[in-house]
Backbone as numpy.savetxt, mean C-alpha at the origin, in Angstrom:
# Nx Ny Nz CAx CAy CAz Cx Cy Cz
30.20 -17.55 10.44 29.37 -16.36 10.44 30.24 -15.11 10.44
29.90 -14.25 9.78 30.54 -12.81 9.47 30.19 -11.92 10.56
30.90 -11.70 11.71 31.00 -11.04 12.72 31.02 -9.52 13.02
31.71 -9.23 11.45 31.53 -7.80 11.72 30.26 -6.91 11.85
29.27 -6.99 11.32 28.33 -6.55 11.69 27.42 -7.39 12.28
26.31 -6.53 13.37 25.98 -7.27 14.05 24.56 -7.64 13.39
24.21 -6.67 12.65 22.70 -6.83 12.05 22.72 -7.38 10.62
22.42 -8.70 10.22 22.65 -8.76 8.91 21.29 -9.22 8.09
21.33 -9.37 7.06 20.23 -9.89 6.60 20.20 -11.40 6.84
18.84 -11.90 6.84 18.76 -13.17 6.76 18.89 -14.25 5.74
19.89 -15.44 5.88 20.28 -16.41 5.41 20.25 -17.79 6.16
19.87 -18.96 5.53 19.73 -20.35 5.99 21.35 -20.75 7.04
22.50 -20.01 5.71 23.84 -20.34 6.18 23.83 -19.55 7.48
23.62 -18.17 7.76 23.94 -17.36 9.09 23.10 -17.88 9.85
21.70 -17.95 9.70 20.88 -18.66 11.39 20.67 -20.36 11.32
21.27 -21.16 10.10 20.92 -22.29 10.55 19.15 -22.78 10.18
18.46 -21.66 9.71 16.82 -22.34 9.77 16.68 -21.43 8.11
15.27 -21.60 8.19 15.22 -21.63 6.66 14.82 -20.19 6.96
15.62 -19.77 5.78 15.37 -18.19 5.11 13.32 -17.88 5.02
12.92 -16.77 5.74 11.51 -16.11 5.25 11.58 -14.72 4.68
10.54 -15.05 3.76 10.28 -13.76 2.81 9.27 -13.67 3.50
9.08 -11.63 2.76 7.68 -11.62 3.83 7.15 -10.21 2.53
6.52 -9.84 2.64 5.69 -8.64 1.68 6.29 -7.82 2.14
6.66 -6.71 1.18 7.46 -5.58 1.14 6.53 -4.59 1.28
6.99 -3.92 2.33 6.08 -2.79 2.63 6.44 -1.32 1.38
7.35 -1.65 0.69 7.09 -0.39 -0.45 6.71 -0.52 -1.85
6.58 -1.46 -2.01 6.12 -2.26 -3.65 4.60 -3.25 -3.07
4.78 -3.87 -2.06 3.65 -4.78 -1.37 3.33 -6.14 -2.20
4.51 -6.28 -2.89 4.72 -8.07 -3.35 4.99 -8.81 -2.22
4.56 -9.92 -2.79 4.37 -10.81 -1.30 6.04 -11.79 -1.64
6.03 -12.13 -0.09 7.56 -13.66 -0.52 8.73 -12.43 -1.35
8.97 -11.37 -0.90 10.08 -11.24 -2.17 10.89 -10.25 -1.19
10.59 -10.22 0.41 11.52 -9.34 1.16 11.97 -10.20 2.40
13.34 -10.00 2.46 14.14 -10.21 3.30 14.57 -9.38 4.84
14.27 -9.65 5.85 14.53 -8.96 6.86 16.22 -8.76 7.32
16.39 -7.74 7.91 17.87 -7.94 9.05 17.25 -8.78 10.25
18.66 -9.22 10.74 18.48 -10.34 12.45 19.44 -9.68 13.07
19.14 -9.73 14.26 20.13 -9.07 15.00 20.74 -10.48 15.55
22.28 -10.56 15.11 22.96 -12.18 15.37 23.63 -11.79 17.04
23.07 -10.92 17.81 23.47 -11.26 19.15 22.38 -11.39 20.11
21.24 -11.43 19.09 19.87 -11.85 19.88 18.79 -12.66 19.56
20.08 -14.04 19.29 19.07 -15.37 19.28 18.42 -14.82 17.62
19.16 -13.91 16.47 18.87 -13.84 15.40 17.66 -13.26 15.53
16.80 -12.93 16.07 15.54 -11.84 16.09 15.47 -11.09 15.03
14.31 -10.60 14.63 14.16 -10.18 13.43 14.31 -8.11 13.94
14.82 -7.71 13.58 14.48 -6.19 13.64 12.83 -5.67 13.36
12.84 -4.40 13.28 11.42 -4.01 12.76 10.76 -4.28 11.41
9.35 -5.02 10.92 8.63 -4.74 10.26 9.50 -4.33 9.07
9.60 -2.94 9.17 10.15 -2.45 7.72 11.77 -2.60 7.44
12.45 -3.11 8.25 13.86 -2.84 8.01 14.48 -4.00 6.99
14.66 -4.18 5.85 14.86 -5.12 5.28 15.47 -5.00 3.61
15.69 -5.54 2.95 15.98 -5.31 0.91 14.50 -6.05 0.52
14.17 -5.89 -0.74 13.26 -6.24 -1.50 13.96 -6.67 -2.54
13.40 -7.62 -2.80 14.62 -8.50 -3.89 14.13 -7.96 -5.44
13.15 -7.39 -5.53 12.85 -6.37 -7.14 13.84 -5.55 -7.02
15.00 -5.22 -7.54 15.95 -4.34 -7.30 15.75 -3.68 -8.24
14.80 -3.90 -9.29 14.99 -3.00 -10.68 13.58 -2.12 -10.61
12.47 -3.08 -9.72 11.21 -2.66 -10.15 10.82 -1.91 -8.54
11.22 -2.14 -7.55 11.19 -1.50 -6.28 12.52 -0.58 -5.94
13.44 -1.64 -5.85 14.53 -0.76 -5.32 14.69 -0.49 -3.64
13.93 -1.37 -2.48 13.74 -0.63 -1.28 14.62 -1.56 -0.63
15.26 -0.87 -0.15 16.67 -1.42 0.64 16.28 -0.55 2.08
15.95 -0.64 3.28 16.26 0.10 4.64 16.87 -0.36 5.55
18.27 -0.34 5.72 18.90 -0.41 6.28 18.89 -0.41 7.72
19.53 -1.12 8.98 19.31 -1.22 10.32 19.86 0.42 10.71
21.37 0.55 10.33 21.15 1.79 10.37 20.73 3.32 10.17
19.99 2.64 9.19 18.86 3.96 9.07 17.97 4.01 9.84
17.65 2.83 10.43 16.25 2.60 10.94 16.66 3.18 12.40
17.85 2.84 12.83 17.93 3.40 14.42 18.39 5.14 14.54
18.84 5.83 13.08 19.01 6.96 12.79 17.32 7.95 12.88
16.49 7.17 11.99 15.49 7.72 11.47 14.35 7.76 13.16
14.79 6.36 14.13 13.86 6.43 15.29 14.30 6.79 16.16
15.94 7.55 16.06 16.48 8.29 16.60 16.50 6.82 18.55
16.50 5.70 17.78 17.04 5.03 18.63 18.62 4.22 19.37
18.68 3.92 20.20 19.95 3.02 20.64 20.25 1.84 20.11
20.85 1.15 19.54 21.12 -0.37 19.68 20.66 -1.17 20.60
19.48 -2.20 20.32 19.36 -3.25 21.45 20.33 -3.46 22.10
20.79 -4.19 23.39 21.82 -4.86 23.92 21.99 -6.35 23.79
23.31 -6.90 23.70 23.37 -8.25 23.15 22.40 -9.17 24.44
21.40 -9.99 24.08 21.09 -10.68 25.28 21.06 -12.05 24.73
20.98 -13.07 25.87 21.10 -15.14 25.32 19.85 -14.81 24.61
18.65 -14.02 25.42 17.28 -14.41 24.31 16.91 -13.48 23.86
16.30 -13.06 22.96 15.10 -12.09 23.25 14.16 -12.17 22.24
13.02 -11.87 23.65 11.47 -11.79 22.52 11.15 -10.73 22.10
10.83 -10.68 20.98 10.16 -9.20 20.36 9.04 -8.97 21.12
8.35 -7.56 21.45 7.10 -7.40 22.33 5.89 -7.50 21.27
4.79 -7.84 21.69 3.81 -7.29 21.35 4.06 -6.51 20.16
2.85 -6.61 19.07 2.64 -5.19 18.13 1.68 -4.24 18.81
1.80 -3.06 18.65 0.84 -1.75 19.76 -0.01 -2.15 19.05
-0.90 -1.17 19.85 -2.74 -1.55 19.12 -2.67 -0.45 18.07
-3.99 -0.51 17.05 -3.85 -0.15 15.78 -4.50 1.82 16.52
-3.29 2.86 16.00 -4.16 4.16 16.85 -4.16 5.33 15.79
-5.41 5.53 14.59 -5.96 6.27 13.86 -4.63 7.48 13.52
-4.24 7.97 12.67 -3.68 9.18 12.54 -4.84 10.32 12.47
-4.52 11.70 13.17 -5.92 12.37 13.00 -6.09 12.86 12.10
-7.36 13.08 11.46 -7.75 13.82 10.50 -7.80 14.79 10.03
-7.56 15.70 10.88 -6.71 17.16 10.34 -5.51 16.69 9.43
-4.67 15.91 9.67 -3.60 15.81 8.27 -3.87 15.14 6.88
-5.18 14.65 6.97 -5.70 14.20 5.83 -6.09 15.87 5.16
-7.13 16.65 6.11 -7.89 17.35 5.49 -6.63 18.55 5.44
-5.82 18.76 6.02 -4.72 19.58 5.55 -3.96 19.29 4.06
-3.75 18.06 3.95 -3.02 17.89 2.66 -3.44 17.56 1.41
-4.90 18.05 1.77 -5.95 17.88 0.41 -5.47 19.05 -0.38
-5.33 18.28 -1.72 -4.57 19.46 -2.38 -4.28 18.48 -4.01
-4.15 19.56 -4.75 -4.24 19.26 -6.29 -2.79 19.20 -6.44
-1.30 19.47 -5.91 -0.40 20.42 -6.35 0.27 19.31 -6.53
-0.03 17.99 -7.15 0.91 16.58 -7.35 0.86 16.02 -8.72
2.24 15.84 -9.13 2.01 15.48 -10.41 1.49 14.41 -11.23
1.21 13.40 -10.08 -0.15 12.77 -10.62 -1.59 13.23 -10.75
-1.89 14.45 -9.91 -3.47 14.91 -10.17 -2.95 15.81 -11.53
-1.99 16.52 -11.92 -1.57 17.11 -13.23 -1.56 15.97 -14.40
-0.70 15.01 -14.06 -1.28 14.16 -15.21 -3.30 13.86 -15.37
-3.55 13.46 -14.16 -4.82 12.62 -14.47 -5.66 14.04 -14.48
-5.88 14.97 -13.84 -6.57 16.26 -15.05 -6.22 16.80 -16.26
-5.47 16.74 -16.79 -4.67 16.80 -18.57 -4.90 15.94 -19.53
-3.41 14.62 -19.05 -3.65 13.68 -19.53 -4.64 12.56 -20.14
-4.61 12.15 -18.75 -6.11 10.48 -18.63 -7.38 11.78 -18.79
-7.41 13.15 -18.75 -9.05 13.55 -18.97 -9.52 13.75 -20.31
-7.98 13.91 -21.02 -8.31 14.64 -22.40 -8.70 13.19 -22.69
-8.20 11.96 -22.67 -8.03 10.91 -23.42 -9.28 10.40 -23.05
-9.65 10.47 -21.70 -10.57 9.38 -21.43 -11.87 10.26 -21.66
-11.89 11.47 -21.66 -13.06 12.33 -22.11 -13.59 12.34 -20.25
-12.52 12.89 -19.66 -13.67 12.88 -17.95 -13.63 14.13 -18.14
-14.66 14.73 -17.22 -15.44 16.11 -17.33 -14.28 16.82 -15.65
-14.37 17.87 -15.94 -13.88 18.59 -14.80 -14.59 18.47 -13.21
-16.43 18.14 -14.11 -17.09 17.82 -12.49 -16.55 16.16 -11.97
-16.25 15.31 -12.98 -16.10 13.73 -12.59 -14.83 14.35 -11.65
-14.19 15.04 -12.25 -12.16 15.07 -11.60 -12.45 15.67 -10.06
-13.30 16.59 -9.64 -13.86 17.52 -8.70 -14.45 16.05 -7.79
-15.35 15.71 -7.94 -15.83 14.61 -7.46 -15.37 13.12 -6.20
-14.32 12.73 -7.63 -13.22 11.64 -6.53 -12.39 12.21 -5.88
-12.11 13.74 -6.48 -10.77 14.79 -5.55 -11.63 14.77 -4.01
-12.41 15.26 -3.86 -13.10 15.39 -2.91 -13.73 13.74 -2.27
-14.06 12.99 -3.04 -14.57 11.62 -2.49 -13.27 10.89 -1.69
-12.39 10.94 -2.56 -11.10 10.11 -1.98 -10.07 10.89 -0.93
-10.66 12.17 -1.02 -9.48 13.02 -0.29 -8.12 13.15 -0.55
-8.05 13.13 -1.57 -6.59 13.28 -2.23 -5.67 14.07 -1.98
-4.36 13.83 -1.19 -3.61 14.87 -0.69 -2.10 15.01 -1.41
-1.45 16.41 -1.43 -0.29 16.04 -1.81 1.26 16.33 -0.81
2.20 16.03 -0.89 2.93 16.79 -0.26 4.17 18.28 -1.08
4.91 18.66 0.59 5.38 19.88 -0.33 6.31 19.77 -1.65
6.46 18.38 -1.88 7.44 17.63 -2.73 6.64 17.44 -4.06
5.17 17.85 -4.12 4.41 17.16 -5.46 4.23 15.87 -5.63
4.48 15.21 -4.55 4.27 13.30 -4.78 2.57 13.44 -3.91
1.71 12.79 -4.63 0.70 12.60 -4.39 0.39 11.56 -2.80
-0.62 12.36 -2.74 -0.61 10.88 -0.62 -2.24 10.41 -0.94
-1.91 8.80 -1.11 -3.20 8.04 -1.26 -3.71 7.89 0.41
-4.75 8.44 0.85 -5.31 8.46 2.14 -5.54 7.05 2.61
-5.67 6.15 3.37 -6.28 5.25 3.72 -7.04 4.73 4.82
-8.62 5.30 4.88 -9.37 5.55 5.89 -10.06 4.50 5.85
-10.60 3.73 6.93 -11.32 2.53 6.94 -13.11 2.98 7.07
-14.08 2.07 7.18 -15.39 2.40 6.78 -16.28 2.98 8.08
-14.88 3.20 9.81 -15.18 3.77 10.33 -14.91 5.66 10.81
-14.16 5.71 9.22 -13.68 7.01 9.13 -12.28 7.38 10.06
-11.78 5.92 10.08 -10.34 6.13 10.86 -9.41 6.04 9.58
-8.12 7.26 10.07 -7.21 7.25 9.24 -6.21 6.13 9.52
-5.54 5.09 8.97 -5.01 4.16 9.36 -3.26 4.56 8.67
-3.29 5.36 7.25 -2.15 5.56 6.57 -2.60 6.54 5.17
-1.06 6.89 5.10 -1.19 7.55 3.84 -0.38 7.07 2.78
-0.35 6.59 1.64 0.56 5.98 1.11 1.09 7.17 -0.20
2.52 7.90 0.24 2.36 8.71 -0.98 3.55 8.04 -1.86
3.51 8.50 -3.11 4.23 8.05 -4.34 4.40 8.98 -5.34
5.41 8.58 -6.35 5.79 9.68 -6.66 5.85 9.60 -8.70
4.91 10.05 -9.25 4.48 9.99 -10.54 5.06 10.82 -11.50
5.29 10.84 -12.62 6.10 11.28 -13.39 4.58 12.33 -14.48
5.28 13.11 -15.60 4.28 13.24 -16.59 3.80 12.61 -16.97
3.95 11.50 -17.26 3.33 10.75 -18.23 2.63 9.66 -17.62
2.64 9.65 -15.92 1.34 9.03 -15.39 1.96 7.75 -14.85
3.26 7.34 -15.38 3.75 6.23 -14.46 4.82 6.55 -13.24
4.45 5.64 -12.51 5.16 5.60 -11.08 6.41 5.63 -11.59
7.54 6.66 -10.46 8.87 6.90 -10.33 9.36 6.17 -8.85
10.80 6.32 -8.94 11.53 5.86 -8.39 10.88 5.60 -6.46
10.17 7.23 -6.00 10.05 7.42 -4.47 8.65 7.01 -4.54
8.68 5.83 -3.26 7.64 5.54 -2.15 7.88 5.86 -0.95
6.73 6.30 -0.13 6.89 6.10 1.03 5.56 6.06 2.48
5.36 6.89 3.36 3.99 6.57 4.05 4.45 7.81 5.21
3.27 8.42 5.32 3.07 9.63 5.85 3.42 9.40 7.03
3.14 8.60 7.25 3.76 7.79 9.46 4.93 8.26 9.67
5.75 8.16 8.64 7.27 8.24 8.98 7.97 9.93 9.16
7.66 10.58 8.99 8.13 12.05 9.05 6.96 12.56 10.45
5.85 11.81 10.76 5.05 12.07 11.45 6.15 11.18 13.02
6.11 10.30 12.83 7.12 9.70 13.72 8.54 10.38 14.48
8.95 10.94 13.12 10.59 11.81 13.37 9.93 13.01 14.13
9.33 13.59 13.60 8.55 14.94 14.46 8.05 14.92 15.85
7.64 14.14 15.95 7.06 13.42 17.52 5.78 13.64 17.49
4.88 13.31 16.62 3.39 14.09 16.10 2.78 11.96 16.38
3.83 11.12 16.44 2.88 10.24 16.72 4.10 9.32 17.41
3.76 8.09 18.21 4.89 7.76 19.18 5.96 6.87 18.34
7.03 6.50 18.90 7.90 5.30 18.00 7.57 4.30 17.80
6.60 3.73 18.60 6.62 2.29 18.41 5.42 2.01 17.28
4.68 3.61 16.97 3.25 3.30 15.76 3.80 2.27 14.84
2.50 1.37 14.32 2.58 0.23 13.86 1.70 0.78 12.43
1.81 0.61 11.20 0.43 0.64 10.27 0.12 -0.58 9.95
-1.28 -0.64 10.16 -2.11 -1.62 9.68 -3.56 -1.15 8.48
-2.88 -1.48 7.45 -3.40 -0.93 6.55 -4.87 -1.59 5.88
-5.58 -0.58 5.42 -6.93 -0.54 5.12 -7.00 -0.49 3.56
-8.60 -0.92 3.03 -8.52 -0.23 1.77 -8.53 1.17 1.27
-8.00 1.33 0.28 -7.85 2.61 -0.10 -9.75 2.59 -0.76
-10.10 3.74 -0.37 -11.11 4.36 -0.62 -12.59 3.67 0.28
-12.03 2.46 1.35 -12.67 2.07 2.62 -13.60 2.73 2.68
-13.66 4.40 3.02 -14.43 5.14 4.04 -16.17 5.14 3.42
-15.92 5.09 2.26 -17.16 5.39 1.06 -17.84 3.86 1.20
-18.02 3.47 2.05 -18.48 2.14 1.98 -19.95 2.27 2.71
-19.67 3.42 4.03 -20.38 3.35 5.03 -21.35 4.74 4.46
-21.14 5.28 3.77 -21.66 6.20 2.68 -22.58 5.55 1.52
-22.24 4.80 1.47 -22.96 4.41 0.27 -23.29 2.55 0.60
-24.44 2.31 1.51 -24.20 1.05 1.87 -25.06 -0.33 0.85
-25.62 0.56 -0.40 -26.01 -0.30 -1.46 -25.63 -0.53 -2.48
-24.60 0.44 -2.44 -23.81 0.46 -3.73 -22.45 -0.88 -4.32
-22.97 -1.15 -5.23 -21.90 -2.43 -5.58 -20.53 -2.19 -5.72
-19.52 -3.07 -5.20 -18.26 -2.53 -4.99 -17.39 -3.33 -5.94
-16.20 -2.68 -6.07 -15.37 -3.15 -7.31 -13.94 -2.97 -6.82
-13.01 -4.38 -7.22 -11.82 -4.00 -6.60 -10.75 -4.39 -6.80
-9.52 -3.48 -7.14 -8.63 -3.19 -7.91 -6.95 -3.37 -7.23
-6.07 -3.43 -8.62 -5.06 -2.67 -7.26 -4.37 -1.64 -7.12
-4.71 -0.51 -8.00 -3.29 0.41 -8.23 -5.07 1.39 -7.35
-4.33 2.35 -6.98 -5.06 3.39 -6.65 -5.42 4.49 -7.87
-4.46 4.36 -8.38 -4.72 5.24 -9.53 -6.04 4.04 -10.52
-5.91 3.29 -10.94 -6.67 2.34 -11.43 -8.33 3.06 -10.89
-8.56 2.66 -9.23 -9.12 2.86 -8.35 -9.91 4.22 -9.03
-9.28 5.32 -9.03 -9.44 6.66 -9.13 -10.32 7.08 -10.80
-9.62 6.75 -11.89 -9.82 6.53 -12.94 -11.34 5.71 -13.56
-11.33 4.50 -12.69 -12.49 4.35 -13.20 -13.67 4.88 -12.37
-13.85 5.41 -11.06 -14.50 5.86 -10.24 -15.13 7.10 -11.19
-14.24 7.59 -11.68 -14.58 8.92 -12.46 -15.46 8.77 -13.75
-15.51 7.49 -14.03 -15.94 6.70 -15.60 -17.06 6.14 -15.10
-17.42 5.61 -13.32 -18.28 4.55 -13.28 -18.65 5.12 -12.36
-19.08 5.99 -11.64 -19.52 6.66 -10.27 -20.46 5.74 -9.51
-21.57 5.19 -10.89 -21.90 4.00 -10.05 -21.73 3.00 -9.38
-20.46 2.52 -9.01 -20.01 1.39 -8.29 -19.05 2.08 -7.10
-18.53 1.81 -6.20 -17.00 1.97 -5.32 -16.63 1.01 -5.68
-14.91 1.99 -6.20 -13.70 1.88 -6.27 -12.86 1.72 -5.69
-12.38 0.13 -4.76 -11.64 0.51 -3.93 -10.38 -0.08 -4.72
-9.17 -0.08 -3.66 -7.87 -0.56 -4.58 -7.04 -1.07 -3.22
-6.08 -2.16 -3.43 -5.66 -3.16 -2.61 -4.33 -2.42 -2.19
-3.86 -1.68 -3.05 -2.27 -0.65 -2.68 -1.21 -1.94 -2.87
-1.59 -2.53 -3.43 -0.66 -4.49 -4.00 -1.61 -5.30 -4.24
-0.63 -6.25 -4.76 -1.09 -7.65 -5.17 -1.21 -8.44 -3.84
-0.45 -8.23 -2.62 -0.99 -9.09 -1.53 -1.59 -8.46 -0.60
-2.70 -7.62 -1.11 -3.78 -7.00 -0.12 -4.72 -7.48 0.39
-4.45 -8.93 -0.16 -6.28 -9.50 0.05 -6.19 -10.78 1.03
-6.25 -9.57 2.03 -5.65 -10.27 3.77 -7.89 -10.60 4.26
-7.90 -11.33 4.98 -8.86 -11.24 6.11 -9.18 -9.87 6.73
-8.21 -9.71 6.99 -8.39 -8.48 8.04 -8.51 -7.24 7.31
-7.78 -6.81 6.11 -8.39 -6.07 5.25 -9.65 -5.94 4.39
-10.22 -6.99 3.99 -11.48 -7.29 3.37 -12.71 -7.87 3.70
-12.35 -8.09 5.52 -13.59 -8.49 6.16 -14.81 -7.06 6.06
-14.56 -6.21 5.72 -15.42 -5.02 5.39 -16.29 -5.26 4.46
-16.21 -6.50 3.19 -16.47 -6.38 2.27 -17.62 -7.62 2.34
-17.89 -8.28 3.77 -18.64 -9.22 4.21 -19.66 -8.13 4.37
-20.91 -9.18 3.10 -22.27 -8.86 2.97 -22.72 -7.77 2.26
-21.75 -7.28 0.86 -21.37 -6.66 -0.14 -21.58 -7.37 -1.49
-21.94 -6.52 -2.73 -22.31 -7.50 -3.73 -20.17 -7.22 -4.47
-19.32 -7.59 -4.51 -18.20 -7.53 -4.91 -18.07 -8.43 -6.17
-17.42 -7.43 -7.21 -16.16 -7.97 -8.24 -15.00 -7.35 -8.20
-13.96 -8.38 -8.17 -12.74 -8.50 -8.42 -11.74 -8.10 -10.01
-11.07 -7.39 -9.90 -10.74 -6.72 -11.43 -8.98 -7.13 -10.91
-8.06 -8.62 -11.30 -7.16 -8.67 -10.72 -6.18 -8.35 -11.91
-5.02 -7.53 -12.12 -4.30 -7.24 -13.34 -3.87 -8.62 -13.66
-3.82 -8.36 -14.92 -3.23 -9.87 -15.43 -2.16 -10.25 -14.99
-1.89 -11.80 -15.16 -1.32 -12.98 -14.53 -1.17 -13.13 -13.13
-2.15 -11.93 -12.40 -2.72 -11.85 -11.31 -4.38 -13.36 -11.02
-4.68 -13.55 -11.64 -6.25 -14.05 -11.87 -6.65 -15.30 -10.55
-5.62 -16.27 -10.65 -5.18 -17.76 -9.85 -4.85 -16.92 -8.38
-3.96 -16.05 -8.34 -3.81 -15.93 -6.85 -4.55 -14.78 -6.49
-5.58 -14.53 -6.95 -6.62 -13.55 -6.27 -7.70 -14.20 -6.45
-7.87 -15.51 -7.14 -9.13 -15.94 -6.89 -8.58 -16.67 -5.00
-7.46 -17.31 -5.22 -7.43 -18.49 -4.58 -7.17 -17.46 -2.73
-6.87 -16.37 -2.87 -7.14 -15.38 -1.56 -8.39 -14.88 -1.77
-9.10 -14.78 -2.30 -10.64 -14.78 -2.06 -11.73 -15.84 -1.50
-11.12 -16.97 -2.15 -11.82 -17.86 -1.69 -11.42 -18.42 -0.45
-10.18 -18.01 0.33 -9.88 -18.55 1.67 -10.69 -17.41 2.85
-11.36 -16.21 2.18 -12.04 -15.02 3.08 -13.47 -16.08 3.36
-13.39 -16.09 4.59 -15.03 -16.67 4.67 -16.19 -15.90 4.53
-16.77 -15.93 4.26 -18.37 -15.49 4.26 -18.56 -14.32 3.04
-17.22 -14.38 1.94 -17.11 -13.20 1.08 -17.93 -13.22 0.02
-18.87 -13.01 -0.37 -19.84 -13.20 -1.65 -19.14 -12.44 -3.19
-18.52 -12.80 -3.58 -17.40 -12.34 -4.74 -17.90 -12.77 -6.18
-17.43 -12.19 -7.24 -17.29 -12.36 -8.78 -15.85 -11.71 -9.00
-15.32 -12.63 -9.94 -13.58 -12.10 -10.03 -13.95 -12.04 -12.10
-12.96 -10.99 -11.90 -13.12 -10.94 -13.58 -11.39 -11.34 -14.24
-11.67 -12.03 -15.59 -10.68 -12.56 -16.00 -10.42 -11.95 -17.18
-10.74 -10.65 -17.43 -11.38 -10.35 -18.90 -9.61 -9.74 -19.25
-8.56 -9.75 -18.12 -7.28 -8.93 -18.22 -6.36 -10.34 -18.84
-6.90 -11.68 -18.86 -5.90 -12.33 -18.66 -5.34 -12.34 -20.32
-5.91 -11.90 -21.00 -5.62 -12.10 -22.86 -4.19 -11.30 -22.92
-4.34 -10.11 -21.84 -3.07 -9.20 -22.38 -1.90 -9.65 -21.41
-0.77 -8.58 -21.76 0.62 -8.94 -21.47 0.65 -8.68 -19.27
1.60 -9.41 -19.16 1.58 -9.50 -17.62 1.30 -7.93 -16.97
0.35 -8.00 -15.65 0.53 -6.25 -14.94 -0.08 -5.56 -15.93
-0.75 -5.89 -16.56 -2.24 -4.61 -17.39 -2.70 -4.70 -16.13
-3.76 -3.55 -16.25 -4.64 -3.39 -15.18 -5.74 -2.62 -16.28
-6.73 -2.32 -15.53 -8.12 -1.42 -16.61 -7.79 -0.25 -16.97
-6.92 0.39 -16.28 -6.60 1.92 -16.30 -5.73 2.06 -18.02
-4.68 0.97 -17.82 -3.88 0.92 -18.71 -4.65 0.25 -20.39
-5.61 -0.70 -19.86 -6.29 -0.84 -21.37 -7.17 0.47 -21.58
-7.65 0.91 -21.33 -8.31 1.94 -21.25 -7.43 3.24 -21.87
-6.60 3.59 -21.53 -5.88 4.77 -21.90 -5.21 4.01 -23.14
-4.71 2.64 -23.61 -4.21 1.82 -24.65 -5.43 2.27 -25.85
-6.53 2.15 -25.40 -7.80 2.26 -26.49 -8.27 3.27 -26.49
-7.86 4.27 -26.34 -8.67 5.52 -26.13 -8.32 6.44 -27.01
């Protein structure tokens, strides 16, 4: 074992047991992230987010142990024979003043999708007005757009912002509003996110309305503006379709819109949700891998 550092990533050869992947909290592929262990404590896993993502081309998220004790402005554990990780805290709302503060047009994804996707897709200025205000769309002082994520009891759980180019596809920066909220002292160190669907809140608003569900937020957004009649929600990944995220959706008339070569593992996490009354659509699987509707749509337009 390589001694010099004490925090390394995990390997079968350094702890002896089999290597786990786990979903990457900045891309949100499942099986494709690797944690640090701290090798003077019985190999323990560090925090949640501290880890590489093995998409190095298509994510890129590497967070380092020492960033992580820089950024929480923490100490180094101490070497001990055991140790157990504590408890995760309980799940505690971010308040809603920073949602309704960072509602705001000034991101270059709401510049693309009022220009761009409106000229093409023919949406009206009232459709764009509409989900701006339905979804609460915020930006920061950086122009990267912040996808809100409020659950159907109007709790803020996260913000997921990202960072869009002209031409409407995702760039290099992800990240989540918790974290600068954290450094500031506006919420404690140990906050945990446990994330919701994006556009959740409209559920309890509209409790007859048939729901539809996606995964890009932008996807989400786009057709909301095209289909007002249904909610639009969006998974923020391909491994969103947890229990605990979609038990909301128990006793809902739901279809499933999974991007292609998505189809098999979103039926087969649907059908492990109990009591979920679902229709999954396959109508993506003809085209090339990762279409989604947004993208045939603006392809044909």
């Amino acid at each position: 074992m390589n001694s010099e550092f004490r925090y390394q990533l995990e390997t079968r050869k350094l702890t002896g047991r089999r290597q786990q992947k786990f979903q990457c909290p900045n891309c949100g592929k499942n099986k494709c992230f690797v944690r640090y262990v701290d090798t003077q404590n019985a190999f323990s896993y560090l925090a949640d987010e501290v880890g590489k993502c093995d998409h190095l081309n298509s994510c890129g998220y590497h967070y380092k142990p020492s960033q992580y004790f820089h950024d929480y402005q923490l100490q180094e554990k101490p070497a001990l024979t055991h140790y157990t990780p504590p408890p995760p805290p309980p799940f505690q709302p971010i308040p809603m003043d920073y949602v309704l503060r960072s509602h705001s047009t000034q991101s270059s994804f709401w510049g693309w999708l009022s220009n761009v996707a409106a000229r093409q897709l023919c949406i009206t200025p009232q459709q764009l007005q509409r989900i701006f205000d339905d979804y609460l769309i915020g930006a920061t002082s950086k122009h990267n757009v912040i996808f809100w994520q409020i659950d159907h009891l109007n709790r803020v759980h996260g913000g997921h912002i990202m960072q869009y180019g002209n031409d409407g596809h995702r760039k290099g920066f992800q990240g989540w509003t918790h974290i600068p909220l954290i450094q500031a002292g506006k919420l404690p160190l140990n906050w945990q996110l446990y994330q919701c669907l994006f556009g959740q809140h409209l559920l309890s608003q509209r409790p007859e309305a048939h729901v539809c569900l996606v995964e890009s937020e932008k996807t989400a957004l786009v057709l909301a503006a095209l289909h007002p009649e249904h909610i639009w929600l969006a998974t923020a990944g391909c491994s969103g379709l947890t229990p605990e995220r979609l038990g909301c959706l128990r006793g809902r008339r739901l279809t499933a819109f999974p991007d292609s070569g998505c189809y098999q593992k979103w039926l087969q996490q649907l059908q492990a949700i109990k009591g979920l009354d679902f229709n999954i659509s396959q109508s993506l699987e003809e085209y090339p891998p990762n279409t989604d509707l947004c993208d045939l749509l603006l392809e044909q337009s």
